[in-house]
C-alpha positions as CSV (number, residue, x, y, z in Angstrom):
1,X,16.4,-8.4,28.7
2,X,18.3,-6.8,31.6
3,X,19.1,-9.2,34.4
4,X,21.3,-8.6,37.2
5,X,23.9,-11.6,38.2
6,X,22.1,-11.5,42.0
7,X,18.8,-13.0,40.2
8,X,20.9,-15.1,37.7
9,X,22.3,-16.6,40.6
10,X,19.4,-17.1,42.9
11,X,17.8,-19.5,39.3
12,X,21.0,-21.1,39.7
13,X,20.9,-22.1,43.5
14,X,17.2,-22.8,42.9
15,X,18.4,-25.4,40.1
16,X,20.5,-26.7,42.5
17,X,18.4,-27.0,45.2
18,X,15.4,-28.8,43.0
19,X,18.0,-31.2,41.7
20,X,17.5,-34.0,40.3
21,X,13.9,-32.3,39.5
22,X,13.6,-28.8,37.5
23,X,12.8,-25.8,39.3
24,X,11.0,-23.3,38.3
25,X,8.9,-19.8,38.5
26,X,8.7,-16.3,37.4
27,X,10.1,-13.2,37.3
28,X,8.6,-9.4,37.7
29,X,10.1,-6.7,35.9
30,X,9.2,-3.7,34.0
31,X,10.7,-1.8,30.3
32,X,12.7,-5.2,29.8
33,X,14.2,-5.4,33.4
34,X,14.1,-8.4,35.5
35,X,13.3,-7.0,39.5
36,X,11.8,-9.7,41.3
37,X,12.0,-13.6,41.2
38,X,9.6,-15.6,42.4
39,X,10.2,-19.3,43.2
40,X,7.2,-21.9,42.4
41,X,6.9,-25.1,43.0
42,X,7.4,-28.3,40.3
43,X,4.3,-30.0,41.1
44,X,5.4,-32.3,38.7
45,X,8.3,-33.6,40.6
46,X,10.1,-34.5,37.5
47,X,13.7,-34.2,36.1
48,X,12.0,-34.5,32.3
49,X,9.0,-31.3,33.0
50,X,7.7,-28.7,34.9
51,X,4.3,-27.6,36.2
52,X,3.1,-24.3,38.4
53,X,0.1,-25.2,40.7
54,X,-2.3,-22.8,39.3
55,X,-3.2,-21.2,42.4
56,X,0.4,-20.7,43.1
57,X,0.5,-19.2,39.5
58,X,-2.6,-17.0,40.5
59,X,-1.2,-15.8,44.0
60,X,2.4,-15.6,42.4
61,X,1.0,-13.4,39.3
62,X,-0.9,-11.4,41.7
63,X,1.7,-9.9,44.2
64,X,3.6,-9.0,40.7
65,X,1.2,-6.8,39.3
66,X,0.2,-5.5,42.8
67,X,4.0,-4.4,42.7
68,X,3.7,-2.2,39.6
69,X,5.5,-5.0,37.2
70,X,4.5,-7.3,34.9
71,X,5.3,-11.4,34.2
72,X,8.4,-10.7,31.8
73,X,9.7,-13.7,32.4
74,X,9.6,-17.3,33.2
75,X,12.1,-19.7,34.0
76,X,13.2,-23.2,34.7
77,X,16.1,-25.5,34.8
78,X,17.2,-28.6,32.8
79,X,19.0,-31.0,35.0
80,X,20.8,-32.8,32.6
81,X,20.3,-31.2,28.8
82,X,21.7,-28.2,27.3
83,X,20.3,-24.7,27.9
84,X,17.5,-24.7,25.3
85,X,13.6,-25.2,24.8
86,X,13.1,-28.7,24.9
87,X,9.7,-29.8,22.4
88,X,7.7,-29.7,25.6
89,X,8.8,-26.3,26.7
90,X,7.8,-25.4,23.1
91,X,4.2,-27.1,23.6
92,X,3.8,-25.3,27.3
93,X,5.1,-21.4,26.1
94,X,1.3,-21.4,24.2
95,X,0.0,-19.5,27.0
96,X,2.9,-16.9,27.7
97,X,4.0,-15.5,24.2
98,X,5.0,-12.6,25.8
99,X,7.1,-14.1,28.3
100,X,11.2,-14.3,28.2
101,X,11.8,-18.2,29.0
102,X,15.0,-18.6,30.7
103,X,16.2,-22.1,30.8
104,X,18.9,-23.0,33.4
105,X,21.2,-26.0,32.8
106,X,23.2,-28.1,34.8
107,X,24.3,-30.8,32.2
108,X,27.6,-29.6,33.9
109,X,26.7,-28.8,37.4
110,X,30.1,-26.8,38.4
111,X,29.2,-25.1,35.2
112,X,25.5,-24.1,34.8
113,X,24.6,-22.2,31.8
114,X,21.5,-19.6,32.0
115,X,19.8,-19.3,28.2
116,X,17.0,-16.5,27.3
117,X,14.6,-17.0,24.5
118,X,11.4,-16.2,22.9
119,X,8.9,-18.8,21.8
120,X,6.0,-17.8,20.1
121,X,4.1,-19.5,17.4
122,X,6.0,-23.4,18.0
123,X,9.6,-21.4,17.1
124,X,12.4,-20.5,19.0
125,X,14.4,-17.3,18.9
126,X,17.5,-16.6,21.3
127,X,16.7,-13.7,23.6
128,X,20.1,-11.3,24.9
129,X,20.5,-11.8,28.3
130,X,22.4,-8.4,29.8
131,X,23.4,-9.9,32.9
132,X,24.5,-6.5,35.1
C-alpha cells in the first residue's frame, strides 16, 4: 500500500495526542494509495481497545465514497505494545477483510513504529507499507 510520510505522520501525532488511550480511524484511497485520513473518535476511552461510534463510522465512510475513494484502510495505535494485531484486533478485523490495518506504536514514544497488515479469516499477514 502507498502511503505518503505527511499521512504516516498525521497517525502518529494522532497517537500522541490520544495518549494514554488509542486513537484511531480510517483512511480513503484508491488502486492501493492512501489520500485522505480521517480521524474518529475512541469511544472506548481505553489504552487496551478501540471502538468507532457507528454514526461517526456511517458519516466518516460516507464523505469517502462521496470523494470517489474507497475505505482501504483502517488504523489505530498501541500505547504501550509492539506494532502488531493484538487477539482483539484479530476478533474486530471480521467486518473489514478488505481493509489494510495499520497499527501505530508507541512502546517507545520518541520512536513510534507504523505496521501494515492484512487480517482475514483470524490470520495475520504483514502488508508493505511504501511510505513516499
Amino acid at each position: 500500500m502507498k502511503i505518503s510520510q505527511a499521512l504516516v505522520d498525521e497517525m502518529i501525532a494522532h497517537a500522541r495526542a490520544d495518549d494514554p488511550n488509542e486513537c484511531c480511524g480510517l483512511i480513503g484511497g484508491k488502486d492501493g494509495e492512501a489520500i485522505t485520513l480521517h480521524r474518529t473518535e475512541n469511544t472506548a476511552h481505553s489504552p487496551l481497545r478501540y471502538e468507532m461510534d457507528p454514526m461517526e463510522l456511517y458519516r466518516v465512510y460516507t464523505a469517502i465514497e462521496e470523494d470517489g475513494q474507497e475505505v482501504i484502510s483502517i488504523y489505530h495505535s498501541h500505547t504501550r505494545t509492539k506494532a502488531y494485531p493484538s487477539q482483539t484486533d484479530i476478533n474486530l478485523a471480521k467486518g473489514w477483510p478488505d481493509a489494510v490495518y495499520i497499527i501505530v506504536s508507541l512502546e517507545v514514544p520518541e520512536e513510534p513504529v507504523v505496521n501494515g497488515f492484512w487480517i482475514r479469516d483470524g490470520g495475520v499477514e504483514d502488508v508493505d507499507l511504501q511510505i513516499q
